[in-house]
C-alpha positions as CSV (number, residue, x, y, z in Angstrom):
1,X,-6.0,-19.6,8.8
2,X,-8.7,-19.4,11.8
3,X,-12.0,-18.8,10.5
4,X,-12.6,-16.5,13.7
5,X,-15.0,-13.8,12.2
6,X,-14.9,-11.7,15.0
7,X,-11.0,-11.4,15.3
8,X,-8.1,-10.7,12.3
9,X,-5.8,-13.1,11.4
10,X,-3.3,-10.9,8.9
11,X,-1.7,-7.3,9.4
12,X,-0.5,-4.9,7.3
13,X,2.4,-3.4,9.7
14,X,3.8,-0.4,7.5
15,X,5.8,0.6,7.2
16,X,4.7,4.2,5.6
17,X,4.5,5.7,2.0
18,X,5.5,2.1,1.1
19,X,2.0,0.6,-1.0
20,X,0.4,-0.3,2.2
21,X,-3.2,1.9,0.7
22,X,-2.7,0.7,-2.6
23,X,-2.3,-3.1,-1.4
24,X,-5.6,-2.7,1.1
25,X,-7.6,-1.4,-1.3
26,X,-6.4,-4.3,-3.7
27,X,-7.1,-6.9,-1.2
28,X,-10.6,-5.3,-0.1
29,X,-11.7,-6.1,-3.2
30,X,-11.1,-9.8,-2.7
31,X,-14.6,-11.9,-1.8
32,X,-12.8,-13.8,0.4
33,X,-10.8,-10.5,2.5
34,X,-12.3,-8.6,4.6
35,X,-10.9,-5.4,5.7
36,X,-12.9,-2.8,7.7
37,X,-13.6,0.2,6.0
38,X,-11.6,2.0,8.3
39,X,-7.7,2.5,8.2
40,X,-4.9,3.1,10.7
41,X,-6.5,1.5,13.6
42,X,-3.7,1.4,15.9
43,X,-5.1,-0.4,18.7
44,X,-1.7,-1.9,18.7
45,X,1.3,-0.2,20.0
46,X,0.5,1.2,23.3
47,X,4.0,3.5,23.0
48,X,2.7,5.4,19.8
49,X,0.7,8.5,21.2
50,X,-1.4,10.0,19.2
51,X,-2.6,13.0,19.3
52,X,-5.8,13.5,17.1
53,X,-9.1,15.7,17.8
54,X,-11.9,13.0,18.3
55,X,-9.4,9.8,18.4
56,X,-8.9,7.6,21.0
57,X,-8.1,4.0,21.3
58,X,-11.1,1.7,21.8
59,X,-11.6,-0.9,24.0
60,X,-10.8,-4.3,23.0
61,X,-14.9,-5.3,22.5
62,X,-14.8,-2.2,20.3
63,X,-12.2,-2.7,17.6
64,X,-13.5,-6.5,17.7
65,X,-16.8,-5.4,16.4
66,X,-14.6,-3.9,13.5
67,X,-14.4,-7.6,12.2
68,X,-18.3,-8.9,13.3
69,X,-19.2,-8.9,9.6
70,X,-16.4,-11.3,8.7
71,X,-18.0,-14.2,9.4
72,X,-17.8,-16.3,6.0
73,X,-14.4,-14.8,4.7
74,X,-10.9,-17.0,5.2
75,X,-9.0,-13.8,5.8
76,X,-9.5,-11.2,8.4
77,X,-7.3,-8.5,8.1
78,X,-6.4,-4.9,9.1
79,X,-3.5,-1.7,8.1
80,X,-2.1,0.7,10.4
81,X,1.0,1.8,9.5
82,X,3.0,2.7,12.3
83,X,3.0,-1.1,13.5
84,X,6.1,-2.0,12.2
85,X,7.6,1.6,14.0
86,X,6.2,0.9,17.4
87,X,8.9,-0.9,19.7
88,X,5.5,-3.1,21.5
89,X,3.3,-3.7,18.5
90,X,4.5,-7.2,17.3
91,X,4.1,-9.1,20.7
92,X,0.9,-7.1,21.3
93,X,-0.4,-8.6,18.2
94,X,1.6,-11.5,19.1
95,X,-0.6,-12.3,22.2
96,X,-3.9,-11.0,20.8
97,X,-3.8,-13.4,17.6
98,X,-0.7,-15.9,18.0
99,X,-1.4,-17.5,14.0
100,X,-1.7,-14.3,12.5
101,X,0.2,-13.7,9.7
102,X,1.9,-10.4,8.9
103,X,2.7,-8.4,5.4
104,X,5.0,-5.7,5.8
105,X,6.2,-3.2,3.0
106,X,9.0,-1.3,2.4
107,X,10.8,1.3,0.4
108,X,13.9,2.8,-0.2
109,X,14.2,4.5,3.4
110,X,15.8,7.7,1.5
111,X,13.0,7.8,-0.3
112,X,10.2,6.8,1.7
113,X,11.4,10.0,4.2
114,X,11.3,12.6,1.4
115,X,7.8,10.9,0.9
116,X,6.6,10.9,4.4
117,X,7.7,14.6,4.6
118,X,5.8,15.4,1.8
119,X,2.8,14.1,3.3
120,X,2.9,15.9,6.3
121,X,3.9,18.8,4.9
122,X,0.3,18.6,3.2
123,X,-1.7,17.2,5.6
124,X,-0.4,20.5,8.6
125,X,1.4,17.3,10.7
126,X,5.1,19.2,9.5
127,X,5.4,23.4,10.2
128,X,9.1,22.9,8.3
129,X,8.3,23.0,4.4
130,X,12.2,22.2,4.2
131,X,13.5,18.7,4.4
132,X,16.5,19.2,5.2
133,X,15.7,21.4,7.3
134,X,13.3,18.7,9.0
135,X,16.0,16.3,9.3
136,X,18.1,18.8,11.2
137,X,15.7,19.3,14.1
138,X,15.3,16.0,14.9
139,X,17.5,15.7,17.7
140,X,15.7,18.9,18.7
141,X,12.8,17.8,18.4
142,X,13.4,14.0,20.5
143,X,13.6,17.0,23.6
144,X,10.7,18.4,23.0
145,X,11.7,21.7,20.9
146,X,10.5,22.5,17.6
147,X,7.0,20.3,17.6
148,X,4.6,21.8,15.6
149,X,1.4,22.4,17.1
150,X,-0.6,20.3,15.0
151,X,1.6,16.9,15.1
152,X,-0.4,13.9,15.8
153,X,2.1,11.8,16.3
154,X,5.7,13.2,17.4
155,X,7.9,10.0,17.4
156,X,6.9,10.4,13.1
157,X,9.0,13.3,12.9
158,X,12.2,11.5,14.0
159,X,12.6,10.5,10.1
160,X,15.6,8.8,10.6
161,X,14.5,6.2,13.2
162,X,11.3,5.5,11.2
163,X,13.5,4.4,8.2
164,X,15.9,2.4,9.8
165,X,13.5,-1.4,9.0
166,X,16.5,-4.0,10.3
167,X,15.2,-4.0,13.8
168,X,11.5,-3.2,13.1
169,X,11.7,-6.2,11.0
170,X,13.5,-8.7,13.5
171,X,11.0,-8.2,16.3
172,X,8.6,-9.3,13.9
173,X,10.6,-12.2,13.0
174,X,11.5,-12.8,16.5
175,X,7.4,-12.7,17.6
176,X,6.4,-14.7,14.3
177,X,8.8,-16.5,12.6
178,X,9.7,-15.9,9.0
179,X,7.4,-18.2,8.1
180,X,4.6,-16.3,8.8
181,X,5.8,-12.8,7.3
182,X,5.6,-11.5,3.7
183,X,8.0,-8.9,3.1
184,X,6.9,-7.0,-0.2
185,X,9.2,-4.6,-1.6
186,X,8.4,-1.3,-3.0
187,X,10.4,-1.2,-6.4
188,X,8.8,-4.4,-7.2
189,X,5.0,-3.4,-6.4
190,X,5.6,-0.6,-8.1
191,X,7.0,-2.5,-11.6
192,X,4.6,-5.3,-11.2
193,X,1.7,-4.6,-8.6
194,X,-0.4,-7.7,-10.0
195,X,2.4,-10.1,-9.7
196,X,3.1,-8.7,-5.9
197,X,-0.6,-9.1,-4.8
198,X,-0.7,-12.4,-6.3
199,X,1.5,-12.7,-4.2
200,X,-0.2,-11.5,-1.1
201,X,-3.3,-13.9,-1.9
202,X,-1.1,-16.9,-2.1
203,X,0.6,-15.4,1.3
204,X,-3.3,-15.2,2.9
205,X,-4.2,-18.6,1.3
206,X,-6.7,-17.3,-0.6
207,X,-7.7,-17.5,-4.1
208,X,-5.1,-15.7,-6.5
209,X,-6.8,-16.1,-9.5
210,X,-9.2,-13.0,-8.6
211,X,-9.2,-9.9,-10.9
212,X,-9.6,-6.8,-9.5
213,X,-9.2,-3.1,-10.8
214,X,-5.9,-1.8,-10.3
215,X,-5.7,2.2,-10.1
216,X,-2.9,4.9,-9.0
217,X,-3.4,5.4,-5.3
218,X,-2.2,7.9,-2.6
219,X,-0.9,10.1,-5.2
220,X,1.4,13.3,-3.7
221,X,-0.8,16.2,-2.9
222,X,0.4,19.5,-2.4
223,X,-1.8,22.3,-0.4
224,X,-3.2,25.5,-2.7
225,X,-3.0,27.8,0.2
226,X,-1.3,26.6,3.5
227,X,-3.5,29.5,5.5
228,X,-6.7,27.7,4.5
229,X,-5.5,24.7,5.5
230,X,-4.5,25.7,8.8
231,X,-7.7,27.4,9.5
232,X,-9.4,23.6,8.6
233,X,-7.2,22.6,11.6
234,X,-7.9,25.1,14.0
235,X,-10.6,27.2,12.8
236,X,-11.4,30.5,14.7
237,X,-13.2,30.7,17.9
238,X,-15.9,32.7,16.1
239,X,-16.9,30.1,13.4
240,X,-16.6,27.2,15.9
241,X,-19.3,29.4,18.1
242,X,-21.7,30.1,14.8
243,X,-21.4,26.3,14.2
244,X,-23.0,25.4,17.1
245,X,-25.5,28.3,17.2
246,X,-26.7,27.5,13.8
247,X,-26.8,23.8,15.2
248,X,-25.1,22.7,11.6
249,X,-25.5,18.1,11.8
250,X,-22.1,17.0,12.0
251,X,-22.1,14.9,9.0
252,X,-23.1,18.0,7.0
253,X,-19.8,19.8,8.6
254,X,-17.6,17.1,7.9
255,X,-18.9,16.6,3.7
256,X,-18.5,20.4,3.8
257,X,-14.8,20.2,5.5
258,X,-13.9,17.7,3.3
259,X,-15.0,19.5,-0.1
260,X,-12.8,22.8,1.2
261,X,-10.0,20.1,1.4
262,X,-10.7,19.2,-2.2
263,X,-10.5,22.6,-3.3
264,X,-7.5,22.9,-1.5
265,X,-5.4,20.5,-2.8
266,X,-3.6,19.8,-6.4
267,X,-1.6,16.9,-6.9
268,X,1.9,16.8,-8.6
269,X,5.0,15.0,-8.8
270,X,7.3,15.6,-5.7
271,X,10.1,18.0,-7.0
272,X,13.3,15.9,-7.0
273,X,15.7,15.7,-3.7
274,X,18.9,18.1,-3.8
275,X,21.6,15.2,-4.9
276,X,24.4,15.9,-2.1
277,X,21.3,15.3,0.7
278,X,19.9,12.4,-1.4
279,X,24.3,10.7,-1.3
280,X,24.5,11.6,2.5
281,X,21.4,9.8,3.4
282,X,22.6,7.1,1.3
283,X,25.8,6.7,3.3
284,X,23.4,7.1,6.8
285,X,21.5,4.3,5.9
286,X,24.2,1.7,4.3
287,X,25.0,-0.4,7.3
288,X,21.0,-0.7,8.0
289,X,20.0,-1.4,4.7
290,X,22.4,-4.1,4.8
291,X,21.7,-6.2,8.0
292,X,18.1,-5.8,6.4
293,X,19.4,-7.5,3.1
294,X,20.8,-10.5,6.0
295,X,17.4,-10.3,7.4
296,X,15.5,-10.6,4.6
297,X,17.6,-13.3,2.7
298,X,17.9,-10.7,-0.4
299,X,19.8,-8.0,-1.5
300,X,18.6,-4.9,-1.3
301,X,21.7,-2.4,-1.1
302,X,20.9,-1.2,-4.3
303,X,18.9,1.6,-1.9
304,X,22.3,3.2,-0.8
305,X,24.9,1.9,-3.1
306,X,23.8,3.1,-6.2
């Protein structure tokens, strides 16, 4: 792998609420990884639009300087989930680094929806506390109806497309050759997370023999009280204005924010899906699950079958 300590040479592509945070923080611990401190980059994927307060994509110099520390480490790596989503990412990445090599995770795409939903439910992105209710304004929502004000990222909320890997995957394979993709699945990180980033070392060609501290995390979060959490997002006019009169440091408003958020949230295990929702996703996803398994050279239609 290029030694190039001012450009990455791995990605993590996504796709979400599969491992991906777990594995980068198990490979940032690796002497021989680097991994900027920050996640979700996306400076990849010029058809995903965010919409974040204070975000915007930087300029190719800037997300280069991400890496400048690099210099002495074999690989050079970065995670943003919505990679493997976007329809332009992989020949983006493709053309920027042509030897880069590429993990990508995923789940149980029943599963990893209920997840997703869950998470945005929490985190304000999601106004419909319902997930069935969710999936039934999707085709609303692809015309522009039902988007909740706070969504930083609309194409997330078509659940459906986001879990449906087989073609996500073959543009990858089509930019990179299998060769140069590790596919990790998310039953097995989960029974054997060691074995599986192992795995990813070997992948990286880096030493596997590395010990590292392997703890829960990304846990599911639920809000305390959903009105505090939408006043976090769009707090009133009045404390914005005493804010700035007061002349509060911004570092001092963001460790304050981020205590309230604290306070704010519990974490528990996500109530189980109603079972005839959990069978008809099942039979949605069937015929993509199995040109995945075809993909992939391994069977996994134990997602919808069982």
């Amino acid at each position: 792998m290029s030694h190039d300590g001012r450009k990455p040479n791995f990605f993590i592509v996504g796709a979400p609420k599969c491992g991906t945070t777990a594995l980068n923080a198990y490979l940032k611990q690796h002497p021989e990884i680097f991994i900027p401190d920050v996640k979700e980059l996306h400076y990849f994927g010029s058809d995903l639009n965010f919409n974040i307060t204070g975000w915007e994509k930087k300029g190719r110099e800037d997300y280069i300087r991400l890496f400048e520390k690099a210099q002495h480490h074999r690989a050079i790596g970065e995670t943003s989930v919505w990679y493997l989503y976007s329809e332009t990412a992989a020949r983006e990445i493709k053309l920027f680094s042509p030897a880069a090599r590429i993990i990508i995770m995923l789940r149980n795409p029943v599963d990893m929806i209920y997840s997703l939903h869950s998470q945005y439910v929490y985190e304000g992105n999601e106004d419909i506390a319902d997930f069935g209710a969710a999936l039934d304004a999707e085709e609303k929502r692809k015309r522009g109806a039902l988007v909740p004000a706070h969504t930083y990222l609309v194409k997330s909320l078509f659940y459906r497309d986001v879990a449906k890997y087989s073609h996500q995957v073959q543009r990858y394979i089509e930019a990179f050759g299998k060769e140069n993709i590790l596919v990790i699945v998310y039953d097995d990180f989960s029974e054997n997370a060691a074995g599986e980033y192992k795995k990813a070392l070997r992948f990286l060609n880096v030493d596997d023999n590395f010990e590292i501290d392997m703890k829960v995390v990304n846990p599911n979060k639920v809000l305390r009280s959903r009105h505090l959490q939408e006043s976090m997002m769009n707090p009133p006019r009045t404390l914005l204005r005493l804010g700035r009169y007061l002349k509060i440091p911004l570092k001092i408003q963001s460790i304050a924010m981020e205590k309230i958020r604290t306070f704010n949230t519990r974490y528990e295990t996500r109530r189980s899906m109603d079972m005839e929702l959990r069978q008809a996703l099942k039979r949605e996803f069937r015929d993509d699950v199995e040109r995945l398994s075809l993909l992939l050279g391994r069977d996994v239609s134990f997602w919808t079958n069982s």
